[in-house]
N, C-alpha and C positions, 0 to 999 in steps of 0.2 A: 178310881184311877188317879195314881201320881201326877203333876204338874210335871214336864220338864222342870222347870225350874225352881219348883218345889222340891223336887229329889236333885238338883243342883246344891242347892243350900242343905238338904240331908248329908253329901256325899261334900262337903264344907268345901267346894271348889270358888275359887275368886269369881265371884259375881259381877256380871257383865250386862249394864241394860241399858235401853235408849229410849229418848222421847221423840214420838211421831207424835203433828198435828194431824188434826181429821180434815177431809175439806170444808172448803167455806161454798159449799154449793153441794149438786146431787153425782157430781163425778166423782169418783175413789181412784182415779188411774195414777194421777201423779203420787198421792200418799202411798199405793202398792207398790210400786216404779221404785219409789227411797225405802222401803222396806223389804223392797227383796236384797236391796244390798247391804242389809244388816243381816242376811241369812247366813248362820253359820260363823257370826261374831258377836253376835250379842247371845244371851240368854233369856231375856225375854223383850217385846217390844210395847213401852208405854203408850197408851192412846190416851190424850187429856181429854177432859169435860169443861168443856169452856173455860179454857186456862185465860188467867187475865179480865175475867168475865164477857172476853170476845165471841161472838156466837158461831160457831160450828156448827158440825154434825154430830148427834149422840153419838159417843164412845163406842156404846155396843155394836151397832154398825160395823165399823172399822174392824174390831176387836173379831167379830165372827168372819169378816173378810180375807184378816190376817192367818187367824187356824184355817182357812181354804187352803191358802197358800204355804201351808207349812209352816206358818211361824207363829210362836209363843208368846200369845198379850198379857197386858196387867191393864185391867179397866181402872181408871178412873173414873171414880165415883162421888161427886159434892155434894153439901146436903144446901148447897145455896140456892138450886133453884127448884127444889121438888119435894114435895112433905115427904111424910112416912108412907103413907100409900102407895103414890106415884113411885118413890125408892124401892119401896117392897117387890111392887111389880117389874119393876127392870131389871132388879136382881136376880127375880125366879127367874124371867128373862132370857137373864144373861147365861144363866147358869144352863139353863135347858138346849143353849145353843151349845152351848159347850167351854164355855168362858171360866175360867177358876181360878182367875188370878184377880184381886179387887186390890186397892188401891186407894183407902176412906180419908176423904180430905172433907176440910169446914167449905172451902173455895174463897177464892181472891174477892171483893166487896166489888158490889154492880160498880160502882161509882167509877172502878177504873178502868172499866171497858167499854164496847162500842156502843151500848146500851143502857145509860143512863136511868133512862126515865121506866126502867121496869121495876119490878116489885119483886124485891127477895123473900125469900122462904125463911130458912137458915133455920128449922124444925129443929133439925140433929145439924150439930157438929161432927167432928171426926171422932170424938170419944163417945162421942151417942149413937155412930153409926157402924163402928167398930161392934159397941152390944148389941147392935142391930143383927148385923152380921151374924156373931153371933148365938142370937137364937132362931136364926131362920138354920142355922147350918144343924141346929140341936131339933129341930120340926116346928118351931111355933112361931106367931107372929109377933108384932112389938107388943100384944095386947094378950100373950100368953097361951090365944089359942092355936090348936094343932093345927097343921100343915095337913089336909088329908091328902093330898098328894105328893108326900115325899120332902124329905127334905132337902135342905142344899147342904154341900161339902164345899164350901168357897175356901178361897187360902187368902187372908186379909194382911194387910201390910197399912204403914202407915206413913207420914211426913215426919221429919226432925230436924232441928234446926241448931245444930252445935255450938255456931256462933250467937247465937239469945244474947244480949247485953243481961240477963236476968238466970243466974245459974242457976237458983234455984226454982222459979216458976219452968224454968226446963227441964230441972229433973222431975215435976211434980207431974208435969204434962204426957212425958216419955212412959215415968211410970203408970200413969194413970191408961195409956195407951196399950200399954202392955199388959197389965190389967183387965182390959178391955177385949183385950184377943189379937192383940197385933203382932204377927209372925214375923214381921218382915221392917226394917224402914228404910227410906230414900231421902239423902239429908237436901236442904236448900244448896243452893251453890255457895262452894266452900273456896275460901281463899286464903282463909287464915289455919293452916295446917299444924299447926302448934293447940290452936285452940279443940279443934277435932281430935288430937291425941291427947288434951287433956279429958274431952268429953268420953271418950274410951275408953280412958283410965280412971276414969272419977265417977262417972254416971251409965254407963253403959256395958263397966264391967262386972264378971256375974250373971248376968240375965240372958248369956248364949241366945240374942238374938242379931242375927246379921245385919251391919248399918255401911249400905251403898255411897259413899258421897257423891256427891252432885256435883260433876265437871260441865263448867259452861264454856264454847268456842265462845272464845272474843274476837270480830272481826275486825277490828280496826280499835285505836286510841278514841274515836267520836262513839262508839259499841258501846264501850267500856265507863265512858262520862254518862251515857245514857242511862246506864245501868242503876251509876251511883245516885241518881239521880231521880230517877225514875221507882226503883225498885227500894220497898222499905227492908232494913236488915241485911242490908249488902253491901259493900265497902270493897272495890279492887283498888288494890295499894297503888299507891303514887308509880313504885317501882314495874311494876303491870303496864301503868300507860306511859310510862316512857319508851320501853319496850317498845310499845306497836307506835309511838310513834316517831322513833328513829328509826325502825325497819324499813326497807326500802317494798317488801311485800306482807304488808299487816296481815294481810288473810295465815301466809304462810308461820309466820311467827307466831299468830293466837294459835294454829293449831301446834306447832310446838311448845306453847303454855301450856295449852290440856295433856302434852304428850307426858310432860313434866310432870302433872298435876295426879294423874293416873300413878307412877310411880311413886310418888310421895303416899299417895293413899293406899298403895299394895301393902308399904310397911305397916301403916295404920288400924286398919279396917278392914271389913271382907267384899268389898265390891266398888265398882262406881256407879254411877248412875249419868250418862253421858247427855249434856242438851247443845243441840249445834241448829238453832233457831234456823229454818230456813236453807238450811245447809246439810243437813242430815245423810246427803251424800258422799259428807269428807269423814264420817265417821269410822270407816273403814281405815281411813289413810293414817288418821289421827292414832288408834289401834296400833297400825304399823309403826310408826313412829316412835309408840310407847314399846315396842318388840312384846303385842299381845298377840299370840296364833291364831288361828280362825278355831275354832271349836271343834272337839273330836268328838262325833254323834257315838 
């Protein structure tokens, strides 16, 4: 059986998707609550694995929560905090629930999250985890042997990061990704749109796979310093935080950034990939803004 939004990107429609967090506890009600109202505007909804290395609830969870309710996940999957075993088994997992969207990241370094003092894994990367993938989807394990119960049909996708100060270790990486089995990517948050339509043009054309950029809401000019700050490989332009900070309602203005940002990448690329931290709620509006329709099932 097809993915939604697997046969989205067959049927080469502007690809539309969003980041949901999981809970930080054993309720789901508020992360369903902001995901039902991505029903019907996104094409599929990201569930992270301890984005940031902050601890959550497994992805998979959420992700089988979401198909209840109708809607279409992309599991995130890191290889930073679980070998090849513990991976292997949350994949057949995932898959057995009915989960078929994966999403093979390395993961953000313990260091910069709430958890300090644990102990990484980091077994596979996303290009080891990508082979992973696979050959569980071909019947076999990382060690060659058969599946005797069936194999998996995952649909893998991966991270890209346009903006690289290093063109060439990013083209080596993407290729390498692709290579690997990567259907799909979801770029880091993009500000520099010049740079992305060089990456489209120079490295990523050819290889007809679909690259979502990564729209982040800015909520304020203090959002935005954090960022730069905060987040390695990110740079919003001077002309960014002026913006929200002569606005008289920052919230409203970032979301016209992204509304902005969405269109510039329509020209570009075939998708976005929307993160509105905490806010998941204005994702819709944001949508409207950009005059993107709710989805024709």
């Amino acid at each position: 059986m097809t993915s939604n939004f697997k046969q989205a990107i067959i049927d080469k429609k502007f690809l539309i998707t969003a980041e949901v967090t999981p809970p930080k506890g054993g309720n789901p009600q508020r992360m369903l609550e902001v995901a039902q109202l991505l029903k019907n505007r996104v094409h599929a909804v990201n569930i992270t694995d301890g984005s940031r290395a902050v601890m959550r609830m497994s992805s998979i969870v959420p992700c089988y929560l979401l198909l209840q309710q109708g809607l279409e996940p992309i599991c995130q999957v890191t290889g930073r905090d679980r070998n090849s075993i513990g991976i292997q088994g949350d994949l057949m997992g995932a898959y057995s629930l009915g989960i078929r969207n994966i999403l093979a990241l390395t993961g953000d370094p313990i260091i910069a999250g709430d958890h300090p003092q644990a102990k990484a894994v980091f077994e596979l990367e996303s290009v080891r985890l990508l082979k992973l993938i696979e050959k569980l989807n071909l019947g076999f394990d990382i060690n060659n042997k058969p599946l005797i119960d069936g194999n998996l049909n995952l649909f893998a996708g991966a991270a890209v990061d346009p903006q690289s100060k290093s063109w060439s270790g990013l083209q080596r990486r993407f290729e390498a990704k692709i290579n690997a089995g990567a259907n799909f990517f979801q770029s880091q948050l993009i500000t520099d749109f010049d740079k992305l339509d060089l990456f489209m043009n120079q490295i990523a054309v050819g290889f007809n796979k679909p690259i979502l950029a990564g729209i982040f809401l800015l909520k304020s000019a203090k959002n935005a310093l954090f960022i730069n700050k905060n987040v390695p490989g990110v740079h919003i332009p001077e002309s960014i935080i002026k913006r929200l900070e002569k606005a008289d309602k920052p919230l409203e203005e970032g979301m016209k950034i992204a509304a902005e940002q969405i269109n510039l990448a329509k020209d570009i690329c075939q998708g976005v990939h929307l993160m509105a931290v905490k806010r998941e709620d204005l994702i819709p509006q944001i949508l409207d803004l950009a005059n993107i329709p709710p989805l024709i099932n």
